[in-house]
C-alpha positions in Angstrom: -31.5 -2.5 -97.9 -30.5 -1.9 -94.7 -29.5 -4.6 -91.6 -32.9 -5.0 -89.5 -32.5 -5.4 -86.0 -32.1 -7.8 -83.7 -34.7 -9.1 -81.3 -35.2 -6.7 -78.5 -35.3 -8.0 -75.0 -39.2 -7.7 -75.0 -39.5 -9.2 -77.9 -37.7 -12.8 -76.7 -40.1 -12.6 -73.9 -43.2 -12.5 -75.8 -41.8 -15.1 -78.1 -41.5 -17.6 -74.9 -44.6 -16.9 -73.5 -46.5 -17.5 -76.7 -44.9 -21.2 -77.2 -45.8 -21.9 -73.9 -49.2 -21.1 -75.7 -48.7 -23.4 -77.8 -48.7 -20.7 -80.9 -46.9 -21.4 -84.0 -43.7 -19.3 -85.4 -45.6 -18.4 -88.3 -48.5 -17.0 -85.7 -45.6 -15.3 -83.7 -44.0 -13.7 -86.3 -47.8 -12.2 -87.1 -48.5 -10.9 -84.2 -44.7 -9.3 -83.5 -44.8 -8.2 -86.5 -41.8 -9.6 -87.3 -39.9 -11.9 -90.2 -41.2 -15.8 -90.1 -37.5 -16.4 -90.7 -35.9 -14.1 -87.6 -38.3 -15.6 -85.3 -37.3 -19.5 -86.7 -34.0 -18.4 -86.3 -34.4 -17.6 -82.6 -36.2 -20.8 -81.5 -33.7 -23.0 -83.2 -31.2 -21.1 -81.6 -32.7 -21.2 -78.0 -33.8 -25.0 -78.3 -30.1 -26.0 -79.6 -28.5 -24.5 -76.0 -24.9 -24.1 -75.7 -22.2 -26.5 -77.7 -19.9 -27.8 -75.0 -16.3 -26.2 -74.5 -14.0 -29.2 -76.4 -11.1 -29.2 -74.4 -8.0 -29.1 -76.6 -4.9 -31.8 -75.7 -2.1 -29.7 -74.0 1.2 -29.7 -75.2 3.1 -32.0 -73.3 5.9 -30.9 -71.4 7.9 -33.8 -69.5 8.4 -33.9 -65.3 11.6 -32.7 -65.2 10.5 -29.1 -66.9 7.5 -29.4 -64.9 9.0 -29.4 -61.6 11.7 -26.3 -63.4 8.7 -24.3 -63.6 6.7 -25.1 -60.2 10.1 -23.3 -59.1 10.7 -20.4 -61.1 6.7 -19.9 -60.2 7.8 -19.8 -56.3 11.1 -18.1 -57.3 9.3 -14.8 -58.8 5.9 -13.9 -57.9 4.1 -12.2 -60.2 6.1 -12.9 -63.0 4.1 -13.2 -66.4 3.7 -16.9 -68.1 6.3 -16.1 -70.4 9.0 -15.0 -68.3 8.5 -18.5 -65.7 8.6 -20.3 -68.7 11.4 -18.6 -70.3 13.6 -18.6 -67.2 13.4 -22.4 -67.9 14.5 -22.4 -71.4 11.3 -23.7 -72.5 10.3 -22.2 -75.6 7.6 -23.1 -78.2 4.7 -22.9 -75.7 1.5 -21.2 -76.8 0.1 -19.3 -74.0 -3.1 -20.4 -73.2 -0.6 -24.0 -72.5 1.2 -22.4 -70.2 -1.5 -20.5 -68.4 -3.3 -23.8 -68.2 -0.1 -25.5 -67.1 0.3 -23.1 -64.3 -3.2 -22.9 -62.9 -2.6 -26.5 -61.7 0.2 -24.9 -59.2 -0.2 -21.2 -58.8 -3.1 -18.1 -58.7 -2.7 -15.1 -60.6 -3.2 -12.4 -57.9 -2.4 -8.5 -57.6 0.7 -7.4 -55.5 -0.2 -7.4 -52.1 -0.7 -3.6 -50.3 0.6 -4.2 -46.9 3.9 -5.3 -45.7 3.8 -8.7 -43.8 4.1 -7.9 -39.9 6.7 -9.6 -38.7 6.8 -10.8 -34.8 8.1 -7.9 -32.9 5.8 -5.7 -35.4 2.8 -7.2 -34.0 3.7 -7.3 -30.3 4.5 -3.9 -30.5 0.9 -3.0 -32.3 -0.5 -5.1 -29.3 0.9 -3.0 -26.5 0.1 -0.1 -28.0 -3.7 -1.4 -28.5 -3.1 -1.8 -24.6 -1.9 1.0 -23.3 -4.7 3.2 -25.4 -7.5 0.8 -24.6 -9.0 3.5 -22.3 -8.1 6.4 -24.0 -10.9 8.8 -24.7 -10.6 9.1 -28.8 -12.3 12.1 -29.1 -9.3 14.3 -27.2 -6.9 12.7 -30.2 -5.9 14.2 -33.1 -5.4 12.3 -36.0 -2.8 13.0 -38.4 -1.1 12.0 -42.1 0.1 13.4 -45.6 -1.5 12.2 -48.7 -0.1 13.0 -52.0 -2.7 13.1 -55.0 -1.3 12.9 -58.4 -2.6 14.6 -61.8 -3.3 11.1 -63.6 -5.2 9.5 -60.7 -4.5 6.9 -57.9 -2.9 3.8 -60.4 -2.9 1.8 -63.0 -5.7 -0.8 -61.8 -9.0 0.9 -62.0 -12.1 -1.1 -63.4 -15.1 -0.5 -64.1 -18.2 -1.6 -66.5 -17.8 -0.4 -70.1 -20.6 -0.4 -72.2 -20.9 -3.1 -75.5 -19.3 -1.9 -78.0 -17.6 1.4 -76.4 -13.6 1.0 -76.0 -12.4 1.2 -72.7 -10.6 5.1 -72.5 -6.9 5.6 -72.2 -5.8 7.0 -69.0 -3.2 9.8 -69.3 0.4 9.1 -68.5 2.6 11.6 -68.8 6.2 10.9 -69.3 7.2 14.4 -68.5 5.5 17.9 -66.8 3.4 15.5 -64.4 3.7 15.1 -60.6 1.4 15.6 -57.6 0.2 17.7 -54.2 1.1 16.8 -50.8 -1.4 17.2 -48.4 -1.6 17.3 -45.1 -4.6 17.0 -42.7 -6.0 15.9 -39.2 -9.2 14.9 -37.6 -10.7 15.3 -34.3 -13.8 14.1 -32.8 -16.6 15.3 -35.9 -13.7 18.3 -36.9 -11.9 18.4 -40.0 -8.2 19.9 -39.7 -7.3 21.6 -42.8 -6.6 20.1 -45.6 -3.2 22.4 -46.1 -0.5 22.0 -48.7 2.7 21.4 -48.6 4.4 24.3 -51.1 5.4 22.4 -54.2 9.3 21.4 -54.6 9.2 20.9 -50.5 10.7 17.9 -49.7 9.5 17.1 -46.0 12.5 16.7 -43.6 12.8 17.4 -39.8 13.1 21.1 -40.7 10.4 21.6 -43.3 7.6 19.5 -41.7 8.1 21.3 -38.3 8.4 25.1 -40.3 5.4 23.6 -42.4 3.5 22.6 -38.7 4.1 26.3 -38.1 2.8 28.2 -40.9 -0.3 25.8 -41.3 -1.8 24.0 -37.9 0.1 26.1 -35.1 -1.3 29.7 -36.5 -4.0 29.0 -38.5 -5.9 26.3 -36.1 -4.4 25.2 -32.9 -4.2 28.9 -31.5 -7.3 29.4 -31.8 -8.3 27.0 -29.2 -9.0 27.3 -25.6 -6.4 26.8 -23.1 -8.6 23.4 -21.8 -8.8 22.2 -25.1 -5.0 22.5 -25.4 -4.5 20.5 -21.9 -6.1 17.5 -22.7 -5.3 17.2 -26.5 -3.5 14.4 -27.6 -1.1 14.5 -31.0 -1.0 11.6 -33.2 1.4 11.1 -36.6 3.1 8.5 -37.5 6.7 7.1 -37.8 7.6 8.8 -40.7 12.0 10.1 -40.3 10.0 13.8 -40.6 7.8 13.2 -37.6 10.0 10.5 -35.4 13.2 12.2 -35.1 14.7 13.9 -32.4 14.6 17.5 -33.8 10.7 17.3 -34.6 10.3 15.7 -31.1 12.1 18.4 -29.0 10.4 21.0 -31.3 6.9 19.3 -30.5 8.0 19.3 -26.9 8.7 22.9 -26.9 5.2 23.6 -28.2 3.8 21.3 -25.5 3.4 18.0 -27.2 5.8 15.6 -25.1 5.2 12.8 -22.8 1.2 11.6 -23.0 0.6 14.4 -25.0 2.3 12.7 -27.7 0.6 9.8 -28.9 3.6 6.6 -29.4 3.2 5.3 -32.7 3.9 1.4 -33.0 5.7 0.5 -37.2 3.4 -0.7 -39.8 0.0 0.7 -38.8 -1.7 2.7 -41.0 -5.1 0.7 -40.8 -5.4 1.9 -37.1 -5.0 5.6 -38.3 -8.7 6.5 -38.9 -7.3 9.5 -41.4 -6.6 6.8 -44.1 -9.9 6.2 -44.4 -10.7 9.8 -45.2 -7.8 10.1 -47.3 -9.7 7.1 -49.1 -12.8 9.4 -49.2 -11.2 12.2 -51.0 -9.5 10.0 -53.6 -12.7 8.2 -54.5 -14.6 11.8 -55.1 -11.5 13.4 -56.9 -10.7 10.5 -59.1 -14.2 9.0 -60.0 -15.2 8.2 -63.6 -11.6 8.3 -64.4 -11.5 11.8 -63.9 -7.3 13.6 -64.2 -6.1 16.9 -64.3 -3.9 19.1 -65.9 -2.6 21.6 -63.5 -1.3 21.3 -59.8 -3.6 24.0 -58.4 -6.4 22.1 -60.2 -6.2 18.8 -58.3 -5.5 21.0 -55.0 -9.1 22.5 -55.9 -10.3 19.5 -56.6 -8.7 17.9 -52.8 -10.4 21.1 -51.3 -13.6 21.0 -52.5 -13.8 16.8 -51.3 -12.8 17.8 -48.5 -15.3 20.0 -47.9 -18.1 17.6 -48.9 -16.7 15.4 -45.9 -19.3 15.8 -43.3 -19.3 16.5 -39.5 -20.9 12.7 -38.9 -18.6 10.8 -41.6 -15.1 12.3 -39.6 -16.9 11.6 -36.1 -17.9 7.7 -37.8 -14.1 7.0 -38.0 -12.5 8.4 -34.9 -15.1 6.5 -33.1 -14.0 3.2 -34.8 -11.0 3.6 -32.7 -12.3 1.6 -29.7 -13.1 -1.1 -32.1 -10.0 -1.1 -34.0 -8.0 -1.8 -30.9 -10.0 -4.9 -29.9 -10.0 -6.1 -33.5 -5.6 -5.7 -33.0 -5.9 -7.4 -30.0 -8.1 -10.4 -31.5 -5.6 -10.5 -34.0 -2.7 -11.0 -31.7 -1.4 -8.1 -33.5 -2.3 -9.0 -37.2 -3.6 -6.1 -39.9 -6.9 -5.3 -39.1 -9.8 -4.7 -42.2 -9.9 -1.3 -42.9 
């Protein structure tokens, strides 16, 4: 015979509201339709309510490798429960004893994103929130490289997995894998690009100004009317490509120099409204877990995201600007929620 099943959702329901109707089990079980002795089953179950957790006695450990592992705790963040306790030389400890030993002195927390500012990087990101507190954003163009991989963003993705399904394996190749580097801008509601760099490039003063060339010079910035030109203002980062002095003279000679050239202050990519997008892209290219097995595929993939962007989404975040630079100043120079 086979198992019968268990009592649906609907079923439990009726079962409540029936007692509250002062109906007995047998009567239930009648008018469900059901076995006297499932139905029993479930109100013994429901009346007897959750046995309390018995807390188990700890192993002891004395003071002395106590205070040994409130420092090797401090000593190496992030370290797993076994390697604090093993730096100590304490062996013989179960783990749910040390994980309940080190909850009384430490968090277990992800690796943080962000480098912490130090002082000078947040003066510096508060004069530059100064000087560009009147600055009309729609005149900048906003710039960065992104580079997309073929097995997705990391290793930390969650998500709800159904009962009974196993969670799937994500891909990780130990050999043929690798990424796309992308670069992009935005301007006002006007999406620059996306172009990529030619696979194998690495991007040095040279290659990102030949690269500038080929892609945003011919293919975009020409077009544009002389006006538009004048009052444009160019914005990348610090990156040794973009900063040094031979991609500054060659910007010059192209007529980005002086306020034309947007000064970048270190350790600010949440005021660069092009992270945001970048985190736009990602999310469509890489949802359900979705990886790829070709280069030119995840370039199609980046392409066709990109193309989803909207007019209103890109003119949303350059218009944060004004917002992000009172936020910075508020701060007194601190990271700003992106």
């Amino acid at each position: 015979m086979g198992q019968k099943k268990d009592l649906t959702g609907s079923e439990k329901s009726k079962i409540v509201r029936y007692l509250a109707e002062a109906c007995s089990s047998l009567k239930i079980a009648k008018l469900l339709k059901r076995d006297h002795r499932t139905i029993k089953r479930f109100i013994q179950n429901s009346q007897q309510g959750r046995k309390k957790r018995v807390e188990k006695p700890r192993r002891k450990i004395t003071a002395h490798e106590l205070r040994k592992v409130k420092r090797a705790a401090a000593k190496v963040p992030l370290a797993t429960s076994l390697a604090i306790f093993q730096s100590c030389n304490i062996t013989g400890v179960p783990k749910s004893t040390r994980c309940a030993i080190l909850r009384d002195m430490a968090k277990v927390r992800k690796a943080e994103r962000r480098p912490p500012l130090n002082k000078t990087h947040k003066l510096k990101r508060q004069d530059w929130a100064k000087k560009y507190l009147k600055t009309d954003f729609s005149k900048v163009l906003w710039t960065d490289e992104m580079r997309v991989s073929l097995d997705g963003p990391d290793g930390w993705a969650r998500g709800w997995i159904g009962k009974g399904q196993r969670a799937p394996v994500p891909l990780r190749r130990q050999q043929g894998g690798g990424g796309v580097l992308v670069w992009a801008g935005i301007i006002k509601g006007e999406l620059v690009g996306p172009f990529r760099v030619e696979d194998g490039v690495k991007l040095n003063s040279q290659s990102y100004c030949k690269f500038l060339e080929d892609t945003f010079f011919k293919q975009w910035y020409r077009k544009k009317s002389a006006s538009f030109k004048k009052n444009m203002i160019f914005m990348q980062d610090n990156a040794p490509s973009h900063a040094s002095k031979y991609s500054t003279a060659w910007l010059a000679r192209k007529g980005l120099k002086e306020e034309k050239l947007m000064t970048w202050p270190p350790c600010s990519p949440d005021l660069n409204p092009i992270e945001n997008l970048w985190s736009i892209i990602k999310c469509e290219i890489y949802k359900e877990g979705k990886q790829y097995t070709s280069l030119n595929s995840v370039w199609e993939a980046v392409v066709a995201a990109a193309r989803n962007v909207d007019g209103e989404q890109i003119k949303t975040l350059t218009e944060s600007m004004d917002g992000r630079l009172l936020s910075v100043l508020a701060k007194k120079g601190g990271y700003i929620g992106r």
